[in-house]
C-alpha positions as CSV (number, residue, x, y, z in Angstrom):
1,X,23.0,-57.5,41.6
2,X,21.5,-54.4,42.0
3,X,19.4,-55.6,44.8
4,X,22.2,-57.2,46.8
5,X,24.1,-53.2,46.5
6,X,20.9,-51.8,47.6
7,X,21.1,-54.2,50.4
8,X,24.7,-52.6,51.5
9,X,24.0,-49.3,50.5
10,X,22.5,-48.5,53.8
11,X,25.5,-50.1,56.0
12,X,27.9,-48.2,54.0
13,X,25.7,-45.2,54.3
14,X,26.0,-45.6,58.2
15,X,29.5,-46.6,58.5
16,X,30.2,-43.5,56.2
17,X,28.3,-41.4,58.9
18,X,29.7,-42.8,61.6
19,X,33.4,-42.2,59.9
20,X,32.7,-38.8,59.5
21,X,30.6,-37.9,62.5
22,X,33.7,-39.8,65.0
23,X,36.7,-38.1,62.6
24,X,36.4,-34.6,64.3
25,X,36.4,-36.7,68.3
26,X,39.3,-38.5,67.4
27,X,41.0,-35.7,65.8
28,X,40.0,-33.4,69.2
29,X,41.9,-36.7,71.4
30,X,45.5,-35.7,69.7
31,X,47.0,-33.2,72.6
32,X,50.2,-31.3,72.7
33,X,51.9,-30.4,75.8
34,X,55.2,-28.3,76.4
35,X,56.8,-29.4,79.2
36,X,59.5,-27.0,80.4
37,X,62.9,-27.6,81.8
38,X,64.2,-24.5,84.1
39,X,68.0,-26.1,83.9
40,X,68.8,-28.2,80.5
41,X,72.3,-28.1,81.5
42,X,71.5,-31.1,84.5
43,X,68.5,-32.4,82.5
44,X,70.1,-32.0,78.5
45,X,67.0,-31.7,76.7
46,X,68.0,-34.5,73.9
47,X,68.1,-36.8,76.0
48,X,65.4,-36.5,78.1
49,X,63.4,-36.2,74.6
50,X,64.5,-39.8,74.4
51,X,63.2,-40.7,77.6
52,X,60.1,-39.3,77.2
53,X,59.1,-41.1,74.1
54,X,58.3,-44.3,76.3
55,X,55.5,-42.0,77.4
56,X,54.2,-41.1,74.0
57,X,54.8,-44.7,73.2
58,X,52.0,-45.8,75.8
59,X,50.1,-42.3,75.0
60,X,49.8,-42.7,71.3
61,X,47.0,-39.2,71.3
62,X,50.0,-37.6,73.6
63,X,52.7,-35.9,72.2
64,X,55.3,-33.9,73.8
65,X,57.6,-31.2,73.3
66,X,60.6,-30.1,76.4
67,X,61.3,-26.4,76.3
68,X,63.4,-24.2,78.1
69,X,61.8,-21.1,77.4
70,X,61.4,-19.4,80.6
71,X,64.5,-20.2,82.5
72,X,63.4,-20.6,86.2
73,X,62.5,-16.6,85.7
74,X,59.7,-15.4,87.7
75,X,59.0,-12.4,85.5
76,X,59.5,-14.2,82.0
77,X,57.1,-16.8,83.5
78,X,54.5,-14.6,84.5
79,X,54.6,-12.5,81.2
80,X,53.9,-16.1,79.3
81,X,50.8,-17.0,81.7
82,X,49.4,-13.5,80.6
83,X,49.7,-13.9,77.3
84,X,48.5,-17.4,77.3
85,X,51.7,-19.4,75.4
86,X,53.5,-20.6,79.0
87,X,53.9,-24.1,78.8
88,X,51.5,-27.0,80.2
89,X,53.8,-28.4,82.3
90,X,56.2,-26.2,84.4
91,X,59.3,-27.2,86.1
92,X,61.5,-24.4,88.4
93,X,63.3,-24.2,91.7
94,X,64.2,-21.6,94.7
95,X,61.7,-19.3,95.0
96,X,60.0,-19.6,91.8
97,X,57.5,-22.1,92.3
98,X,56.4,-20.5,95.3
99,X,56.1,-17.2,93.8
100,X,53.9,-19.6,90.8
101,X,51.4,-21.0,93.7
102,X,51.1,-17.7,95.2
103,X,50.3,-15.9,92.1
104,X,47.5,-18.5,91.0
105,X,49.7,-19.8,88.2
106,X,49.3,-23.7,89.5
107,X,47.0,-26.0,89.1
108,X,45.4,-27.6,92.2
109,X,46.7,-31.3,92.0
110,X,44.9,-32.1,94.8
111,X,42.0,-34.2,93.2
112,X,44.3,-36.3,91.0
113,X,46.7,-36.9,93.9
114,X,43.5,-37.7,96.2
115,X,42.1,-40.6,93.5
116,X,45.5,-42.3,91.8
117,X,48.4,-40.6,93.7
118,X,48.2,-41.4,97.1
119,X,51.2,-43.4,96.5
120,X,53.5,-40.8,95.2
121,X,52.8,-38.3,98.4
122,X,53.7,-41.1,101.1
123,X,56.8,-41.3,99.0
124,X,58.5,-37.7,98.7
125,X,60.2,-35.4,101.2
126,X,57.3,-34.1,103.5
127,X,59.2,-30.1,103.9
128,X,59.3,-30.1,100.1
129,X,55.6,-30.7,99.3
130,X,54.8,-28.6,102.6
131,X,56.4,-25.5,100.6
132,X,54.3,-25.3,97.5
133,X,51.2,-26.6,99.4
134,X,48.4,-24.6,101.5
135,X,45.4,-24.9,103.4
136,X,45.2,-28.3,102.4
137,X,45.5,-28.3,98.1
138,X,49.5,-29.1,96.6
139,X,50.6,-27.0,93.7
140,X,53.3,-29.1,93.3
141,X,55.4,-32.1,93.5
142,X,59.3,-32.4,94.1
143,X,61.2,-32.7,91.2
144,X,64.7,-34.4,91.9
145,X,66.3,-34.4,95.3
146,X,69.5,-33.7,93.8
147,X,70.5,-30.8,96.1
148,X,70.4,-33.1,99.5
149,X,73.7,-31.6,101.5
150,X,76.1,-33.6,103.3
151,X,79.8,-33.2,104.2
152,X,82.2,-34.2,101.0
153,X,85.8,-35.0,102.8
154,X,89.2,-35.7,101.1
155,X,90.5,-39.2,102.7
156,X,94.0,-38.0,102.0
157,X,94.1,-35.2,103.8
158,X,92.4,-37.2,107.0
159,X,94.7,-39.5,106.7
160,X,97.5,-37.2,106.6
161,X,96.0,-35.5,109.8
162,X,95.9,-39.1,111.7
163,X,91.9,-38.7,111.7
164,X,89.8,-41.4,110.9
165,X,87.3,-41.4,108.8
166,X,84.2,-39.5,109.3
167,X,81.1,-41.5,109.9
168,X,78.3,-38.8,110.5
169,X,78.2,-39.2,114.4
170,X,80.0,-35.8,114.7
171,X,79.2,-32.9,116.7
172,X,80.0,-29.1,116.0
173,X,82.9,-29.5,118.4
174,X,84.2,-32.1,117.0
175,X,83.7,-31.0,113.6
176,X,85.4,-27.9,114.4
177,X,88.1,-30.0,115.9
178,X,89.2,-32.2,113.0
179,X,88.9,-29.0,110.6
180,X,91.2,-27.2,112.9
181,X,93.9,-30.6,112.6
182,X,93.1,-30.1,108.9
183,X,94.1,-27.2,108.0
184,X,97.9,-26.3,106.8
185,X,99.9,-23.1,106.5
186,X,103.5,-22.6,105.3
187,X,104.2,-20.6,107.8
188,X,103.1,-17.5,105.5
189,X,99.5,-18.2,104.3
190,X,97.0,-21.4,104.4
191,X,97.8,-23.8,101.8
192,X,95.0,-26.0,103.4
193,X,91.8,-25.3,105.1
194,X,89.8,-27.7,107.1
195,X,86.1,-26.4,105.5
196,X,85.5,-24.5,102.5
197,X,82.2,-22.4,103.4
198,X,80.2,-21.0,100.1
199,X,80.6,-17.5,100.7
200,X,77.4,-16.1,99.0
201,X,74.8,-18.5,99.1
202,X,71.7,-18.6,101.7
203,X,71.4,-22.2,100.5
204,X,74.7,-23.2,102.0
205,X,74.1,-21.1,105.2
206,X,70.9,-21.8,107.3
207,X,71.2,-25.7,107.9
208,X,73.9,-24.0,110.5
209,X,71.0,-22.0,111.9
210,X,68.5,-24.8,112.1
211,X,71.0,-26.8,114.1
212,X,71.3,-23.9,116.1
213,X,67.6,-23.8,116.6
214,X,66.0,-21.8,114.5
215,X,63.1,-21.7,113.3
216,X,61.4,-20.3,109.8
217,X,57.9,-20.3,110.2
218,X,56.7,-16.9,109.9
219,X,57.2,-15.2,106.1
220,X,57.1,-11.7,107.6
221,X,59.6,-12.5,110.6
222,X,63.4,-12.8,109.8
223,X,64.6,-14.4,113.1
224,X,68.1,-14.0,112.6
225,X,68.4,-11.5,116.2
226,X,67.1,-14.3,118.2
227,X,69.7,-16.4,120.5
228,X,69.8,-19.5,118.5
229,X,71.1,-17.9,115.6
230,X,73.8,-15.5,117.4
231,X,74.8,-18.5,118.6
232,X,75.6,-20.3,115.4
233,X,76.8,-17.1,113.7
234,X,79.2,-16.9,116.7
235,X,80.8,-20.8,115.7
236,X,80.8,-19.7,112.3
237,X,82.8,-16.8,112.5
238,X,85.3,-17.9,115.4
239,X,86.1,-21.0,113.3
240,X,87.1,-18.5,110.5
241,X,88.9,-16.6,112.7
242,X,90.8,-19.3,114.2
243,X,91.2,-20.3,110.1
244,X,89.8,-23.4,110.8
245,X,86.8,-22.7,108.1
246,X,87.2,-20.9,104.8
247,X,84.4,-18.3,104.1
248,X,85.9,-17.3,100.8
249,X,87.5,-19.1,97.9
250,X,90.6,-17.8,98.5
251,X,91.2,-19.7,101.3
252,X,91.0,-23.0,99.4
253,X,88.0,-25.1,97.7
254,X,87.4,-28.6,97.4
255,X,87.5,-29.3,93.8
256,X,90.9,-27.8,93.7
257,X,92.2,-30.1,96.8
258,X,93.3,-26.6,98.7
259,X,90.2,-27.8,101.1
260,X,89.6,-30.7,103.1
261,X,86.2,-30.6,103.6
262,X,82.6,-29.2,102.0
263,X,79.4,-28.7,102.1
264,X,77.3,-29.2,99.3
265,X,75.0,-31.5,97.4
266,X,74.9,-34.6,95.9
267,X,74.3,-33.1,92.1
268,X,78.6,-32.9,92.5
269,X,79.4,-36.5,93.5
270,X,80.0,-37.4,89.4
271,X,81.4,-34.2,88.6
272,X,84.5,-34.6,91.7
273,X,84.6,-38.0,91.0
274,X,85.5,-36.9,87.2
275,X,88.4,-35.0,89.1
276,X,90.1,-37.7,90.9
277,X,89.3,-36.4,94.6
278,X,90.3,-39.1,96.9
279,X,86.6,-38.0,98.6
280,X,84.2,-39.4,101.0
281,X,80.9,-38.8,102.4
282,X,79.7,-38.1,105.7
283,X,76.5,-36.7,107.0
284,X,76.8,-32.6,109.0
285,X,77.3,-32.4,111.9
286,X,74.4,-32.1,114.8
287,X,74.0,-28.9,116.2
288,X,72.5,-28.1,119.8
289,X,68.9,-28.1,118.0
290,X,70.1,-31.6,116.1
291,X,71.0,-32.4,112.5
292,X,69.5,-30.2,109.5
293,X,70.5,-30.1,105.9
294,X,69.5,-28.8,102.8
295,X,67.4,-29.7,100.0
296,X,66.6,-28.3,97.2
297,X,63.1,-26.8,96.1
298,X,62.9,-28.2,92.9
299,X,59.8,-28.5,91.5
300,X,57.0,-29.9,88.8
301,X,54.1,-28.2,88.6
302,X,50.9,-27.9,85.4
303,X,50.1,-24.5,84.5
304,X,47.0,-23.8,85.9
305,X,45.8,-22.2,82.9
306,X,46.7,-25.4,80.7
307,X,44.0,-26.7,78.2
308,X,44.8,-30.4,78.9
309,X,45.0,-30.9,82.7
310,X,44.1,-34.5,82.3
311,X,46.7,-35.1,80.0
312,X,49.4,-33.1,81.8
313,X,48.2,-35.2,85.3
314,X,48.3,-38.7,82.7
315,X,52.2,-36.9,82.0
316,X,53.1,-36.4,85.8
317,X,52.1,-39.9,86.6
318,X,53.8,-41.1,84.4
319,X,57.1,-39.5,85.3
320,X,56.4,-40.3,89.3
321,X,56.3,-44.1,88.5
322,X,59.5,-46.2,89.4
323,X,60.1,-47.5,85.9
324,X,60.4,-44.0,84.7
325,X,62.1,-42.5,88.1
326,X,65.1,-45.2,87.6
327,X,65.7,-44.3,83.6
328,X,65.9,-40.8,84.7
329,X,68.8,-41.9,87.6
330,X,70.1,-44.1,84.7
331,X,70.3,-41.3,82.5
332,X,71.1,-38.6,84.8
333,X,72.5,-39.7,87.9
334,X,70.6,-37.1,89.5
335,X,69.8,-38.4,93.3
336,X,66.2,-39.4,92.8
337,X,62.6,-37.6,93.9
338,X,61.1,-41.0,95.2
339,X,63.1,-41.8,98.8
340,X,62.1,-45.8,98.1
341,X,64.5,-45.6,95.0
342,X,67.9,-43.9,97.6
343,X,69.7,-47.2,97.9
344,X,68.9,-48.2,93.9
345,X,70.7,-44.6,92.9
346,X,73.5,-45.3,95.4
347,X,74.2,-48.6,93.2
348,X,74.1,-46.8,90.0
349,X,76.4,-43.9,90.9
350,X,78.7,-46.9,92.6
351,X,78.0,-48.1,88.8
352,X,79.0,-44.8,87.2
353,X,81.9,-44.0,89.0
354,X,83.3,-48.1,88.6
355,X,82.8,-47.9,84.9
356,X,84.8,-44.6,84.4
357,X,87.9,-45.7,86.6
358,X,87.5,-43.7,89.3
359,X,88.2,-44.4,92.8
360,X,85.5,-45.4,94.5
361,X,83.7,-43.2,96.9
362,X,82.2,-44.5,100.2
363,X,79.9,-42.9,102.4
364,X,77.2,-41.9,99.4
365,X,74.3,-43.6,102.0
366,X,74.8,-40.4,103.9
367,X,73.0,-38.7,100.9
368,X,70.1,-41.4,101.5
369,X,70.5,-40.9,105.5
370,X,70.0,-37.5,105.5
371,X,66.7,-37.6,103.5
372,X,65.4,-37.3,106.9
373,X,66.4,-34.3,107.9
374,X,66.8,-32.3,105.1
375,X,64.8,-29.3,104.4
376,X,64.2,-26.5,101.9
377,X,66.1,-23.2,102.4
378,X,63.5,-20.8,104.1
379,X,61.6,-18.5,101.8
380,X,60.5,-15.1,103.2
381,X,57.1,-13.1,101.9
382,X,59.6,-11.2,99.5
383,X,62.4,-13.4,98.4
384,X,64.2,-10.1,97.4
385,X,64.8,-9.9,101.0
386,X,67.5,-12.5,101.2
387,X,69.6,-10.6,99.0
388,X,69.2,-7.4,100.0
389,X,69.4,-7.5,103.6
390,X,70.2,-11.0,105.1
391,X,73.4,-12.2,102.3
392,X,75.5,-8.9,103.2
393,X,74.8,-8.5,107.0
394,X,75.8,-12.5,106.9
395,X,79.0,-11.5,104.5
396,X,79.6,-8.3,106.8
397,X,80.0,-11.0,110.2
398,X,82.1,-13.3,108.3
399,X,84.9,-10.8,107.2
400,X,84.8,-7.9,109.4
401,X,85.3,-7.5,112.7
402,X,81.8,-6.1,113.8
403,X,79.7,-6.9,116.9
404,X,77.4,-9.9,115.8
405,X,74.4,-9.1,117.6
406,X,74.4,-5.4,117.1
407,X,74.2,-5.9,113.2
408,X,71.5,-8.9,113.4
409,X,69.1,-6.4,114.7
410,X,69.6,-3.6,113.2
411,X,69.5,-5.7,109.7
412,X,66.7,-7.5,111.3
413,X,64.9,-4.2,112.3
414,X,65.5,-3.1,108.3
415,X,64.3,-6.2,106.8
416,X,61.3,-7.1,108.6
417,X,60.2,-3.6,107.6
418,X,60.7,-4.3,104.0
419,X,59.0,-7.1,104.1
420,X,55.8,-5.0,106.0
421,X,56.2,-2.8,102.9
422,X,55.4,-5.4,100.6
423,X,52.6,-6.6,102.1
C-alpha cells in the first residue's frame, strides 16, 4: 500500500506544481475593460449592458463594464488620461475624437485592422474614417451613422399644396419653389412655413455650402469669403426673406406641424413617428457643386494608454460583426455603422413604426441613398472657432439686413487669425 502511494506521490507532486505554478497565468488572463458611452440617453446603458453580455459569453476571461463618465468632454477626458483611470474603450462625437487623435490619446488601430479587419474598413463611410485617420494609421472607427441628413416632409401639407411627393431628384430651385407653395400666412403672420432651418447649428448649415462648392480641406483656412459660399448664403437668406425658409423656431418646426419640411437626421425618424407626423422622406436637394449631406462624427476609439489593447481590439471586433451590428439596430433603432446592413435597418424601423400603429413612413431608403454623399461637418484647427466667429456672422446674414460678402471677410479675416494664434 505504501508503495503504490509512493508511486503517485510524485504525479501529485507535479500536478500540485503545475496547479500552482499555472494559478497566477490564469488569474493574470481575467481583464476588465470600461467601455464609455458619450450619450446613454440614445444608447441607455442597461440595455446595452444586456447586449454586451453575448460578448462576455464568448469571452469568458473578458468582462465589461459601460460608463459614462466623461460625457463627450474634451477637458474631463483629458484630465482622466493624465491621471491614468480614463476608460479602455472610448466612444465620443463632434470634435472630440479628433481633438483625442491629435492629442496622442488613441491607440493606432492600424495593425489589427491591417491583419483581421480589412473587412470592416471596406464597409464604413470613407469621410468618417478619413477624419480620425492620418498619414496612413486610423485612430478610429465610426460609431453609428445615425446622424445621416435627408429632407423629412409632411405629405399633408404637399398634398394640400397640389405637390407631389418628393422623390430626391430636386434641385435648389425647385426646392425653393415647392417651399414657397408651402408656406401659409393668415394674412397677419405665417402659420406655415415651407423649411424649418436649425438656427444655431454648424451641423445643419454647411451641406448648403458644399453644394455650393465648397470645399474644407485646409484646418487653418475658413473659406467662407470665397464665391461658392456667397453664393449659397445668398439662397439661404433670400428664401428667408421671401419667407419661404424658416431660420428660427418661431417661424414654425416640424415636430409641431407649423413646418412642412426639415432637415435633419435619421436618429428622429421613431421619435416623429411617436408624434403622428403624416411624414416622408426625401433625399436634399443638389446644389450647383451636387448633392452633400451630413453625417455624424461619431466615434469608437481604445485609449491609447489602455493596459489590454488586445482585449479592447477582441471587444471592437466583436461589436463591428453583423450579428452584433443588427442586435444593436434591434435594440436601438439607431441607422447602422456597417452600409451593407442600410436596407436590413430600413425593415426594422418599417418593423418598429408597424408594431406601434403608426402611419407608415415612405421614403426611409433616402437615408441609405444618401450614404453616398454624406460627409462629416468640417472641423477647423481650433474647433472654438465655429462658435466664436463663423455661428454669429452666419446668425448675423440670416436676420439682419447686412451686406453678405462684406461680413464673410471681415469674419473671415478675424477667424483665420485666431486660428494662426493657436497654432
Amino acid at each position: 500500500m505504501l508503495r503504490h502511494l509512493e508511486k503517485l506521490a510524485g504525479p501529485i507532486v507535479i500536478a500540485a506544481s503545475l496547479f500552482w505554478a499555472l494559478a497566477p497565468a490564469a488569474l493574470a488572463q481575467q481583464v476588465h475593460l470600461q467601455v464609455a458611452i458619450a450619450d446613454p440617453g440614445k444608447t441607455p446603458i442597461a440595455d446595452l449592458e444586456e447586449m454586451v453580455a453575448a460578448f462576455e459569453a464568448e469571452h469568458p476571461n473578458i468582462t465589461i463594464e459601460i460608463v459614462n463618465d466623461y460625457g463627450n468632454s474634451f477637458d474631463r477626458l483629458a484630465t482622466h488620461i493624465a491621471g491614468g483611470v480614463a476608460p479602455d474603450i472610448l466612444h465620443f462625437y463632434n470634435e472630440t475624437p479628433i481633438l483625442a487623435m491629435e492629442n496622442g490619446f488613441l491607440l493606432d488601430l492600424t495593425p489589427y485592422l491591417e491583419r483581421e479587419g480589412q473587412e470592416i474598413l471596406g464597409d464604413l463611410l470613407p469621410l468618417v474614417l478619413a477624419q480620425v485617420s492620418r498619414e496612413g494609421s486610423v485612430y478610429g472607427l465610426p460609431f453609428q451613422t445615425s446622424a445621416t441628413g435627408a429632407i423629412y416632409y409632411n405629405r399633408v401639407m404637399f398634398d394640400q399644396a397640389g405637390l407631389a411627393h418628393p422623390d430626391g431628384s430636386w434641385d435648389w430651385e425647385e426646392f425653393a419653389s415647392s417651399a414657397r407653395r408651402l408656406t401659409r400666412s393668415d394674412g397677419t403672420q405665417i402659420t406655415q412655413i415651407g423649411l424649418a432651418i436649425a438656427p444655431t447649428g454648424w451641423l445643419w448649415l454647411f451641406p448648403w455650402l458644399v453644394q455650393s462648392g465648397v470645399s474644407f480641406e485646409d484646418p487653418y483656412r475658413v473659406p467662407l469669403d470665397t464665391p461658392e459660399a456667397i453664393r449659397a448664403f445668398e439662397y439661404l437668406r433670400t428664401w428667408i426673406d421671401q419667407e419661404a425658409f424658416g431660420w428660427s423656431n418661431t417661424r414654425g418646426t416640424f415636430p409641431e406641424q407649423t413646418a412642412a419640411m426639415n432637415f435633419s437626421g435619421s436618429w428622429e425618424l421613431t421619435i416623429w413617428a411617436n408624434n403622428q407626423i403624416p411624414m416622408g422622406v426625401a433625399e436634399a436637394p443638389s446644389g450647383p457643386a451636387g448633392k452633400a449631406t451630413l453625417t455624424n462624427t461619431n466615434i469608437i476609439a481604445i485609449n491609447r494608454f489602455t493596459e489590454h489593447p488586445d482585449e479592447a481590439w477582441e471587444f471592437i471586433k466583436w461589436l463591428y460583426s453583423r450579428e452584433a451590428q443588427l442586435e444593436y439596430v434591434r435594440r436601438f433603432g439607431m441607422q447602422p455603422v456597417l452600409l451593407s446592413l442600410g436596407y436590413d435597418w430600413v425593415e426594422i424601423v418599417h418593423e418598429r413604426i408597424r408594431a406601434s400603429g403608426h402611419p407608415e413612413v415612405p421614403g426611409i431608403e433616402a437615408f441609405i441613398t444618401s450614404s453616398a454623399f454624406a460627409m462629416p461637418q468640417p472641423f477647423f484647427a481650433n474647433s472654438a472657432v465655429i462658435v466664436q466667429y463663423i455661428q454669429p456672422a452666419i446668425a448675423q446674414i440670416m436676420t439682419e439686413n447686412v451686406a453678405i460678402a462684406p461680413t464673410m471677410e471681415a469674419m473671415v479675416q478675424a477667424a483665420e487669425a485666431f486660428l494662426r494664434e493657436g497654432n
